[in-house]
LUMKE-944756 format. One record per residue: residue in three letters; chain; x, y, z of N, C-alpha, C, O in turn. Coordinates in nm, 2 decimals. Layout:
("ALA","A",(X,Y,Z),(X,Y,Z),(X,Y,Z),(X,Y,Z))
...
***
This chain:
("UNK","A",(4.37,20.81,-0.15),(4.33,20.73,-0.26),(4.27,20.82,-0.36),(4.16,20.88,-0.33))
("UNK","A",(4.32,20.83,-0.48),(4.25,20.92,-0.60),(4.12,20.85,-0.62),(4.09,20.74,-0.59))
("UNK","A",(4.05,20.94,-0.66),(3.92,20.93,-0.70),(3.90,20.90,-0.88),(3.96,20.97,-0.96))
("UNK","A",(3.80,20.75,-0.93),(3.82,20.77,-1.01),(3.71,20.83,-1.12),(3.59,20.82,-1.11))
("UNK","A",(3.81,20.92,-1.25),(3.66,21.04,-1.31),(3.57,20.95,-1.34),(3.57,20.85,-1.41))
("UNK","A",(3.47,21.02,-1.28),(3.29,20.96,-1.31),(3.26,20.98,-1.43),(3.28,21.09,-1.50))
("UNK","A",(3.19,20.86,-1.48),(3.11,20.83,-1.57),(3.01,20.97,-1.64),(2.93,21.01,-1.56))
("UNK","A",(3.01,21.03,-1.76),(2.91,21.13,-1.77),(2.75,21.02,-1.79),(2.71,20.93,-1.87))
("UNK","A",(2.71,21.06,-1.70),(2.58,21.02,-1.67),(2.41,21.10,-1.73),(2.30,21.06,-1.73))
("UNK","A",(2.46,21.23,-1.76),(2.37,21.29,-1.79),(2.28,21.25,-1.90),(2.33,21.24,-2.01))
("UNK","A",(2.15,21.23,-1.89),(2.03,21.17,-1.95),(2.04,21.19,-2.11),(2.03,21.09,-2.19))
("UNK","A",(2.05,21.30,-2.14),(2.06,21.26,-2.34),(2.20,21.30,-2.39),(2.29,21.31,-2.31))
("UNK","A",(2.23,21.33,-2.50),(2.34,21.31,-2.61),(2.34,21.48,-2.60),(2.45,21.53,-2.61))
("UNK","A",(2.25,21.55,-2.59),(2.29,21.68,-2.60),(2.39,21.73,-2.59),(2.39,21.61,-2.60))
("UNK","A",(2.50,21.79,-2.58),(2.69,21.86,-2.55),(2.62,21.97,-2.43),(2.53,22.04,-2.45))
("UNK","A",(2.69,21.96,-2.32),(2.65,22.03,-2.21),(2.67,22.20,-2.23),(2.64,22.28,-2.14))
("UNK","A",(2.72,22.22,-2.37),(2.71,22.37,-2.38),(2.61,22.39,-2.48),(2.62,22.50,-2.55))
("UNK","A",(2.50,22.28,-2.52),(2.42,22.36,-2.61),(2.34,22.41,-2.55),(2.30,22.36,-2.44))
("UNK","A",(2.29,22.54,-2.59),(2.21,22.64,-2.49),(2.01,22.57,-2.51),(1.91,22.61,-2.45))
("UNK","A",(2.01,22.48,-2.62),(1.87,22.45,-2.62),(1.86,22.35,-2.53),(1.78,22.27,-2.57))
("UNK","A",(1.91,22.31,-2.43),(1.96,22.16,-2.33),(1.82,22.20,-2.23),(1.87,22.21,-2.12))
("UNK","A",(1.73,22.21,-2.21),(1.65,22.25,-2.08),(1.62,22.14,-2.03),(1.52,22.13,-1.96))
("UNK","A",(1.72,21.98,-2.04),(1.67,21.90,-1.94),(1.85,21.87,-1.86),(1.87,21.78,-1.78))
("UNK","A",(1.93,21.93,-1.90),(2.05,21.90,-1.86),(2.09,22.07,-1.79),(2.08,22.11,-1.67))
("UNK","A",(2.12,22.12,-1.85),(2.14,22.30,-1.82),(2.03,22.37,-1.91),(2.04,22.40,-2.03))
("UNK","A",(1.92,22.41,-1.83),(1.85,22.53,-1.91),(1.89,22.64,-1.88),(1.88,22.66,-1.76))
("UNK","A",(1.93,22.74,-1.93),(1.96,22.89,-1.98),(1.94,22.95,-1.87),(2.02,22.99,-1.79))
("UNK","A",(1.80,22.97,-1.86),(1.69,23.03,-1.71),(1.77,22.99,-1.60),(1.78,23.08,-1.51))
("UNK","A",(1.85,22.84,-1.57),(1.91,22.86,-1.48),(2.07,22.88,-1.46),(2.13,22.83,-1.36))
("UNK","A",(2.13,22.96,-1.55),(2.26,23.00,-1.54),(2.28,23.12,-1.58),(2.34,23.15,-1.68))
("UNK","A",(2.23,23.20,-1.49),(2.25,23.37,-1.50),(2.36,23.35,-1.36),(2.38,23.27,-1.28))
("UNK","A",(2.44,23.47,-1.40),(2.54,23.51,-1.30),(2.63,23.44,-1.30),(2.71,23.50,-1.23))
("UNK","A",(2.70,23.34,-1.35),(2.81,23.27,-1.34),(2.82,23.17,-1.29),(2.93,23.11,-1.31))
("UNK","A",(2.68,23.09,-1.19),(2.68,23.04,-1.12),(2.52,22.92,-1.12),(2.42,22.97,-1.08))
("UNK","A",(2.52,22.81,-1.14),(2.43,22.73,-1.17),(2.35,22.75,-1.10),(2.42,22.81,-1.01))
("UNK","A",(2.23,22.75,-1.06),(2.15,22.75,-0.98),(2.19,22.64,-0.87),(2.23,22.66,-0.76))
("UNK","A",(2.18,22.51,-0.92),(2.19,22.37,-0.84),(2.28,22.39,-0.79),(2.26,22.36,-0.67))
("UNK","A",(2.40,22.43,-0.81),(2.53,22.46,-0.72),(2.47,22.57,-0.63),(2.43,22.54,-0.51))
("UNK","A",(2.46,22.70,-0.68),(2.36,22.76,-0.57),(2.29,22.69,-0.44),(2.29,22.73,-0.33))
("UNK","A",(2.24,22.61,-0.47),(2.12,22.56,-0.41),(2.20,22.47,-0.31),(2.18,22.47,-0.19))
("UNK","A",(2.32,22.39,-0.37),(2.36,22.30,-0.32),(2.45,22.34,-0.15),(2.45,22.30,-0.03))
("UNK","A",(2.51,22.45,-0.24),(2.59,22.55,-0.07),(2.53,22.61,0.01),(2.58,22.65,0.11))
("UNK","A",(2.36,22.62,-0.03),(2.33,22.68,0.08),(2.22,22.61,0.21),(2.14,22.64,0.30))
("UNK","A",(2.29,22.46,0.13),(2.20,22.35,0.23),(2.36,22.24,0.31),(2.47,22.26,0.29))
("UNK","A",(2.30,22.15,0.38),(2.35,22.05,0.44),(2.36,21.92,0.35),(2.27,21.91,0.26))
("UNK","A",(2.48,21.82,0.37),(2.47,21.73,0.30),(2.29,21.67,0.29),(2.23,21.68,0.19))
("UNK","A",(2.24,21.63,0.42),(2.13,21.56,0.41),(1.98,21.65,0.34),(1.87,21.61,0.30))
("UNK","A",(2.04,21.81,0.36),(1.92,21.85,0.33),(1.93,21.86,0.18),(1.82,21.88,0.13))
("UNK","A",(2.03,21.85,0.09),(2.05,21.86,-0.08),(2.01,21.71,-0.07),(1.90,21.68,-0.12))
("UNK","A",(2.05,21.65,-0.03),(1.96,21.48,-0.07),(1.83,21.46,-0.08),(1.77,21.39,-0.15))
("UNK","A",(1.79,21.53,0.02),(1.62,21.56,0.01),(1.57,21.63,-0.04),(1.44,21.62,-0.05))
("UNK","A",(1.61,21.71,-0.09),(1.56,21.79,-0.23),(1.64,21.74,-0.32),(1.60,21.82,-0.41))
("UNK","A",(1.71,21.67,-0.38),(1.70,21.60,-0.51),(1.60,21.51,-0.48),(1.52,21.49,-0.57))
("UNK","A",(1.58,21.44,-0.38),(1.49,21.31,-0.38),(1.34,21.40,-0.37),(1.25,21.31,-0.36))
("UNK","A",(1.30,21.50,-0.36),(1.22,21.55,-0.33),(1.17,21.57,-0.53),(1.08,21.54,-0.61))
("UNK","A",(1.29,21.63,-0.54),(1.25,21.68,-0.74),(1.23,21.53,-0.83),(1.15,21.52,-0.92))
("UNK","A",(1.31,21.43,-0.78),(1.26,21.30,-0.85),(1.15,21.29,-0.79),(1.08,21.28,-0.90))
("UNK","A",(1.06,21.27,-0.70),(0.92,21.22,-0.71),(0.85,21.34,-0.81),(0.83,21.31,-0.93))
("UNK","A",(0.83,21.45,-0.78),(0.78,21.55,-0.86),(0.80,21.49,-1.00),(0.71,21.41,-1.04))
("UNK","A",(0.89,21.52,-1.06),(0.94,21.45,-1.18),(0.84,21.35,-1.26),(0.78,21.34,-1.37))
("UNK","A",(0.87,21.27,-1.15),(0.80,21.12,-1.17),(0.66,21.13,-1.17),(0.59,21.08,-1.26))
("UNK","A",(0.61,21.18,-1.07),(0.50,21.17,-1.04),(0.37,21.30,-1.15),(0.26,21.29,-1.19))
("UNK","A",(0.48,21.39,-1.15),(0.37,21.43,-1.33),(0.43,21.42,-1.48),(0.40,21.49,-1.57))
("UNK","A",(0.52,21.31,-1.48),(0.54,21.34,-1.61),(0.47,21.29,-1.73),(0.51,21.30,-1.84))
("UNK","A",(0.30,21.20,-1.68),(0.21,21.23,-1.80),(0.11,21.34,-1.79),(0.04,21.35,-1.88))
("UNK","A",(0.10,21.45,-1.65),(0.03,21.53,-1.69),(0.04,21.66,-1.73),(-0.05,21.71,-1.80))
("UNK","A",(0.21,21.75,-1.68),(0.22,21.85,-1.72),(0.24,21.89,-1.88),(0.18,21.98,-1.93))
("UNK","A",(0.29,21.83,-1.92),(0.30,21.75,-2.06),(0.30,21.66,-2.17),(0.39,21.60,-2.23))
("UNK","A",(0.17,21.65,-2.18),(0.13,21.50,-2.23),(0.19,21.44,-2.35),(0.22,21.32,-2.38))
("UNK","A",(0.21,21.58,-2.42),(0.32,21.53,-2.53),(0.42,21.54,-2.56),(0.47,21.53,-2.68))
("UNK","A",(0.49,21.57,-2.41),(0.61,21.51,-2.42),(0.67,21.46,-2.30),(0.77,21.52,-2.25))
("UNK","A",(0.61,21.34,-2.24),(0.69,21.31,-2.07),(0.74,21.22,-2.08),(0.69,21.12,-2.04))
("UNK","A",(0.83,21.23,-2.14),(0.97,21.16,-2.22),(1.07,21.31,-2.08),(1.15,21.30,-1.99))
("UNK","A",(1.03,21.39,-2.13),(1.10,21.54,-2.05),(1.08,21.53,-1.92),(1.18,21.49,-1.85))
("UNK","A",(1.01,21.55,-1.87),(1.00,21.52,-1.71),(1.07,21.35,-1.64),(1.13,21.34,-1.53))
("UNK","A",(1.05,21.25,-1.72),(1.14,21.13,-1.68),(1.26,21.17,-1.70),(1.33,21.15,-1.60))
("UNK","A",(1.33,21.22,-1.79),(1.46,21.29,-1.83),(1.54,21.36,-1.73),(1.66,21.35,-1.69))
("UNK","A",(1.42,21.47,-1.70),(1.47,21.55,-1.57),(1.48,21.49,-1.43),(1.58,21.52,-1.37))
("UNK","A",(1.36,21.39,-1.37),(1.40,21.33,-1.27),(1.54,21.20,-1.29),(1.62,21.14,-1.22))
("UNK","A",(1.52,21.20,-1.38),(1.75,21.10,-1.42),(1.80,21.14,-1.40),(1.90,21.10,-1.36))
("UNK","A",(1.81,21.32,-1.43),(1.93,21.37,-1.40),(1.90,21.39,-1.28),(1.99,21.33,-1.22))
("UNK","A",(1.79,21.44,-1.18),(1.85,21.44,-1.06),(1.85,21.30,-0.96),(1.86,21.31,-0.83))
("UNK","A",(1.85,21.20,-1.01),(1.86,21.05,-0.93),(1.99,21.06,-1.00),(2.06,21.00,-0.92))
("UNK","A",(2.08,21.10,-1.11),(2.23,21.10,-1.10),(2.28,21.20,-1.01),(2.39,21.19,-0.95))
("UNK","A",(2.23,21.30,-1.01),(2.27,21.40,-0.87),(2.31,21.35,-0.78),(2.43,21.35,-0.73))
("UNK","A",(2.16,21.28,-0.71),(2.15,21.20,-0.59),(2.31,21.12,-0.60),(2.40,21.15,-0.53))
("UNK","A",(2.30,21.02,-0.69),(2.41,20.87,-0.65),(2.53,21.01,-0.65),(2.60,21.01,-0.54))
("UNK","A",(2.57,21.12,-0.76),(2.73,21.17,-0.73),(2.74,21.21,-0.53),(2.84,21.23,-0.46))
("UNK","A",(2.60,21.20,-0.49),(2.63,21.26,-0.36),(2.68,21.18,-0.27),(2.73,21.22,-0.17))
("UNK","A",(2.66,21.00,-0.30),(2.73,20.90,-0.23),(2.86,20.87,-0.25),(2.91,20.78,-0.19))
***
């Protein structure tokens, strides 16, 4: 059964190659050719990448009025993209 293409889900309007994107692709994380998150993702277990995305959404959530107060619009931003992480994993 083909798979059908997923919805782009990512949190703002940004174009996924603008290099000012730090809540969708930040810069810092794509040295080498290779995303970090993909990185991260091969060198865990299906269940253990689900817990570390579910681990970065509490984080997320849980400071985004203190690390920056004027602007945690950014940290909710960042925890959506990885709760769409999460669901592409189901």
């Amino acid at each position: 059964m083909e798979s059908a293409k997923q919805e782009d889900t990512r949190p703002c309007d940004v174009e996924w190659s603008d290099p000012s994107d730090d809540v969708n692709r930040p810069a810092h994380y794509n040295t080498g050719g290779l995303e970090t998150i993909e990185l991260i993702r091969l060198s865990m277990s299906d269940e253990e990448f689900k817990g570390y995305l579910k681990g970065n959404i509490l984080k997320y959530v849980s400071r985004y009025r203190h690390k920056h107060p004027s602007e945690p619009k950014k940290d909710l931003l960042k925890a959506q993209w990885y709760l769409n992480k999460l669901l592409e994993e189901w």
